[in-house]
C-alpha positions as a Markdown table, in Angstrom:
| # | Residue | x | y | z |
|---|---|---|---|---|
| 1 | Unk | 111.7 | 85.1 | 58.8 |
| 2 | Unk | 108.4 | 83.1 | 58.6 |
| 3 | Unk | 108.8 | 82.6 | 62.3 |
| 4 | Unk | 109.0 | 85.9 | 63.2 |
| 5 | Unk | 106.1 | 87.0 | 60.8 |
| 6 | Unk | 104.3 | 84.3 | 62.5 |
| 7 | Unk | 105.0 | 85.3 | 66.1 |
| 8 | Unk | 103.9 | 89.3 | 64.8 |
| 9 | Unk | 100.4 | 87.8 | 63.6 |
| 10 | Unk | 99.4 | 85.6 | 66.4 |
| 11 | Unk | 100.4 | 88.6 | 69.1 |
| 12 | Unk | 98.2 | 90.9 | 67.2 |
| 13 | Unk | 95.5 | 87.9 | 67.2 |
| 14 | Unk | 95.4 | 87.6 | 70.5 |
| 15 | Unk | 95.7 | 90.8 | 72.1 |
| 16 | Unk | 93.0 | 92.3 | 68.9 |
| 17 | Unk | 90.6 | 89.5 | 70.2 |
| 18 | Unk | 91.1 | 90.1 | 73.9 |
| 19 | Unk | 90.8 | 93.8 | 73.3 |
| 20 | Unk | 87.5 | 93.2 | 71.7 |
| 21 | Unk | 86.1 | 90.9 | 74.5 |
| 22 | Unk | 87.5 | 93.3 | 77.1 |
| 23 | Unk | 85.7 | 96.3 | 75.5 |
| 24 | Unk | 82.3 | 94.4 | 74.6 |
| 25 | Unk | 82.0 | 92.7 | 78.2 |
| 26 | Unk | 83.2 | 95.5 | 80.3 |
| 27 | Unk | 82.1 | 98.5 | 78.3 |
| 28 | Unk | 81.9 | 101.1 | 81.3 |
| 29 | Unk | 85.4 | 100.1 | 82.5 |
| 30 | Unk | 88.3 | 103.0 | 81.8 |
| 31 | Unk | 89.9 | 102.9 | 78.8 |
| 32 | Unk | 93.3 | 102.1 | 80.7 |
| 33 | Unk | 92.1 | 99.3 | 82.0 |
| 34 | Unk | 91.0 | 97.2 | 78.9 |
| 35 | Unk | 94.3 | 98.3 | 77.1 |
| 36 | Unk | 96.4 | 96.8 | 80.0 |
| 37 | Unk | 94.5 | 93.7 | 80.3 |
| 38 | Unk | 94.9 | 93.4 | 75.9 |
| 39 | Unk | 98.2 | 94.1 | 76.6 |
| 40 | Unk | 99.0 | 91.5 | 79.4 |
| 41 | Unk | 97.1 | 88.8 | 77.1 |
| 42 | Unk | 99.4 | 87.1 | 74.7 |
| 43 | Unk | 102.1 | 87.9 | 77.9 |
| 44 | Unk | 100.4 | 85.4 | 80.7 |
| 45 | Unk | 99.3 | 83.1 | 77.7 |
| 46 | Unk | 102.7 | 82.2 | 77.1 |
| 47 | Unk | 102.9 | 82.3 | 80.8 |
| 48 | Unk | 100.2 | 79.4 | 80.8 |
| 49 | Unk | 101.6 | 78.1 | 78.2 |
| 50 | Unk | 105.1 | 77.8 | 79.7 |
| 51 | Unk | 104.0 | 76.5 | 82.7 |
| 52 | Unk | 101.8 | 73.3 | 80.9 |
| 53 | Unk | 104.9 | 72.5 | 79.2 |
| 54 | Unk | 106.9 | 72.6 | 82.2 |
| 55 | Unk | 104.7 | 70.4 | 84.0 |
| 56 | Unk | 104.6 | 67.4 | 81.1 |
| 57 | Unk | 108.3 | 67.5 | 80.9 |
| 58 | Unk | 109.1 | 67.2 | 84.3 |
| 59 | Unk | 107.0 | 64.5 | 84.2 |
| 60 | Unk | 108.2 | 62.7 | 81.6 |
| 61 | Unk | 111.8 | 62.9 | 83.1 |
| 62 | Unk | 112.5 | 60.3 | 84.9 |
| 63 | Unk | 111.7 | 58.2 | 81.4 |
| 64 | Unk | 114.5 | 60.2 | 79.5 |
| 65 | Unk | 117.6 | 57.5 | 79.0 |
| 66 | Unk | 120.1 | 60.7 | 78.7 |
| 67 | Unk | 120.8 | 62.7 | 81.8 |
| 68 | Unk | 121.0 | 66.5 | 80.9 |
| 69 | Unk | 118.4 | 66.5 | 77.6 |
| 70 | Unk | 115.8 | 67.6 | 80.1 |
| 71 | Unk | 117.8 | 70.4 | 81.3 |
| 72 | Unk | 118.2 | 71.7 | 77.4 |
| 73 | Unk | 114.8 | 71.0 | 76.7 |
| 74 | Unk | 113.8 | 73.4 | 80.1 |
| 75 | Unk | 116.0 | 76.0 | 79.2 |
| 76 | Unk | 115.4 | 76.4 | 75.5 |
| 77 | Unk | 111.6 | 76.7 | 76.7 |
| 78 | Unk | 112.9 | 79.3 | 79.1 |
| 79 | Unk | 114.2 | 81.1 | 75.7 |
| 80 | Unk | 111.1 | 81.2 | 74.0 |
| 81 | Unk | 109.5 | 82.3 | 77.1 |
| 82 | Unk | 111.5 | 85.8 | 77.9 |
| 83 | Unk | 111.0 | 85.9 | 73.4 |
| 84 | Unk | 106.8 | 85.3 | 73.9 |
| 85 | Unk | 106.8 | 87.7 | 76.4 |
| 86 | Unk | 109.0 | 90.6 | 75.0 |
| 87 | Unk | 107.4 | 90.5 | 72.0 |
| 88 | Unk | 104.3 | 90.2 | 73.6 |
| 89 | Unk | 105.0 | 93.5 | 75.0 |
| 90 | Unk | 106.7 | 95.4 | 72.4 |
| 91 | Unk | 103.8 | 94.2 | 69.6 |
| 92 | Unk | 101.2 | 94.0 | 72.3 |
| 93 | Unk | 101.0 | 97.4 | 73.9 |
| 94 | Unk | 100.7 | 99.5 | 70.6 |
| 95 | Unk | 97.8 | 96.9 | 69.7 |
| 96 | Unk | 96.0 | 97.2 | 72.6 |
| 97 | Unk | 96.3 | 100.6 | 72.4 |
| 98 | Unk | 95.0 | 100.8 | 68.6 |
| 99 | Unk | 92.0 | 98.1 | 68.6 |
| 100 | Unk | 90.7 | 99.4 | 72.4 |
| 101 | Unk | 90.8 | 102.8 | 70.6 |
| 102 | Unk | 88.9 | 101.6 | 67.6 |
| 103 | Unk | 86.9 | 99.2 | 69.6 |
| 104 | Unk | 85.7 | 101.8 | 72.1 |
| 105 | Unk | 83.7 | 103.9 | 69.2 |
């Protein structure tokens, strides 16, 4: 449960802090635009995320005495990618929505 509230906050976070940097350094841009690029934040930060993870483990694989762990470890961060994102999305998009709103007054 804790994980999940956790998640909830830190997509809020980020897309509320992105919304008010989008809306305080681009004022005179639409009001679509600064919602979809709160929106897409959390979204390509897992993104980011994913990939810098990706890199060190497939680094670190020929250094793995098990074959296969590095296959689990790649597709359980797989899992928690399509998770970041959805939720990114579904939490995201009414947040953007709500801070651009309140941040464009």
């Amino acid at each position: 449960m804790i994980y999940i509230v956790g998640s909830i906050l830190a997509i809020m976070a980020v897309t509320g802090g992105t919304a008010w940097l989008v809306t305080s350094r681009w004022p005179g841009r639409t009001r679509r635009w600064q919602v979809t690029l709160a929106a897409l934040s959390f979204p390509l930060l897992s993104v980011v995320l994913f990939v810098a993870a990706l890199v060190v483990t497939l680094i670190d694989a020929p250094n793995v005495p098990e074959r296969g762990t590095v296959g689990m470890v790649i597709f359980s961060m797989v899992f928690f990618l399509v998770y970041a994102v959805a939720a990114g999305l579904v939490i995201g998009i009414p947040t953007a929505i709500f801070a651009v709103r309140a941040l464009r007054r």
